[in-house]
N, C-alpha and C positions, 0 to 999 in steps of 0.2 A: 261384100257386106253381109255379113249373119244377121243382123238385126239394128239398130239405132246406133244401140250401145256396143256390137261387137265387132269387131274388122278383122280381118285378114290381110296381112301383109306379105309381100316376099323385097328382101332386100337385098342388094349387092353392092359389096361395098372394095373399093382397092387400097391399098397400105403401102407407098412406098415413102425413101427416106428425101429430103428437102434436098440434102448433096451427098456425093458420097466421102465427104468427111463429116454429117451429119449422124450423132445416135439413134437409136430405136430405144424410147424411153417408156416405164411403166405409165399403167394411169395418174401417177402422183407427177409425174412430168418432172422427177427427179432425178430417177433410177435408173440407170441404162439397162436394157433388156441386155444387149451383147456392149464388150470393153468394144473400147477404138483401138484395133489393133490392128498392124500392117493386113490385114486381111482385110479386115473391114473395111478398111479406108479404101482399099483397090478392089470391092464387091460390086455388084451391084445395086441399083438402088431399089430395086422392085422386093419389097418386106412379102409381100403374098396378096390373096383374095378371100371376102369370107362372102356367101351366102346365105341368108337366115329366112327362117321362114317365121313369122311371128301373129299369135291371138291375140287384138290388144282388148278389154274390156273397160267400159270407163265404169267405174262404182260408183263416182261422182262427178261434179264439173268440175274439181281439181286434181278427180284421184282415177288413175287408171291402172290398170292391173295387164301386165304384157306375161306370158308364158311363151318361150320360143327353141328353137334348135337349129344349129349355125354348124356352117362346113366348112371349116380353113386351109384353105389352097398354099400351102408354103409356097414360098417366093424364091427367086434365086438367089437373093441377099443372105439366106436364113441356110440355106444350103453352101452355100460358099464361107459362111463365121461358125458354122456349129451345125449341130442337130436341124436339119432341115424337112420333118413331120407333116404331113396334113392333120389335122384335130377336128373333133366331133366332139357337140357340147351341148346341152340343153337349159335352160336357163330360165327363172323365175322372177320379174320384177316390179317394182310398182314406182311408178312415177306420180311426180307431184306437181303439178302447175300454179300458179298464183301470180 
C-alpha cells in the first residue's frame, strides 16, 4: 500500500481452454481467437500465463484508476494452432463500481 487511496498489485493469472474441442474466444465471447481445426481439436489445452503488475488509485468510492504492465507466457495450445509469441503490454484503465 502507497497510501489509502493507492495499492500495488501483482497478479498471475492462467488461460486454458474448458476441452479440447473447446474455442479460445475474444472478449466479446463471440469470436474465436483460433478456427477449430484438426489441430486444434488434438492441441493442448493450456492457452498460456500472464503476470501484471498493477497501480490501482481510487479517485472516488466508485471510480478507480488502474495503470499497469503484463507479460504473456504463450501456452502450448497457441504454439501448436499458429503463431505461439510471448507479449508485453502496458495498459491504462478506469474502472467503475456501483
Amino acid at each position: 500500500i502507497l497510501s489509502p487511496q493507492t495499492k500495488l498489485r501483482l497478479e498471475h493469472h492462467l488461460f486454458s481452454l474448458a476441452t479440447t474441442s473447446d474455442g479460445w474466444f475474444r472478449a466479446n465471447a463471440v469470436t474465436l481467437v483460433r478456427p477449430l481445426t484438426p489441430a486444434a481439436l488434438a492441441a493442448s489445452r493450456d492457452a498460456g500465463q500472464e503476470s501484471d503488475f498493477v497501480i490501482s488509485h481510487a479517485c472516488s468510492p466508485h471510480v478507480t484508476a488502474d495503470a499497469g504492465f503484463a507479460y504473456f507466457f504463450a501456452g502450448r495450445y497457441l504454439a501448436q494452432t499458429g503463431g505461439g509469441e510471448n507479449a508485453r503490454f502496458a495498459y491504462l484503465q478506469a474502472v467503475w463500481q456501483w
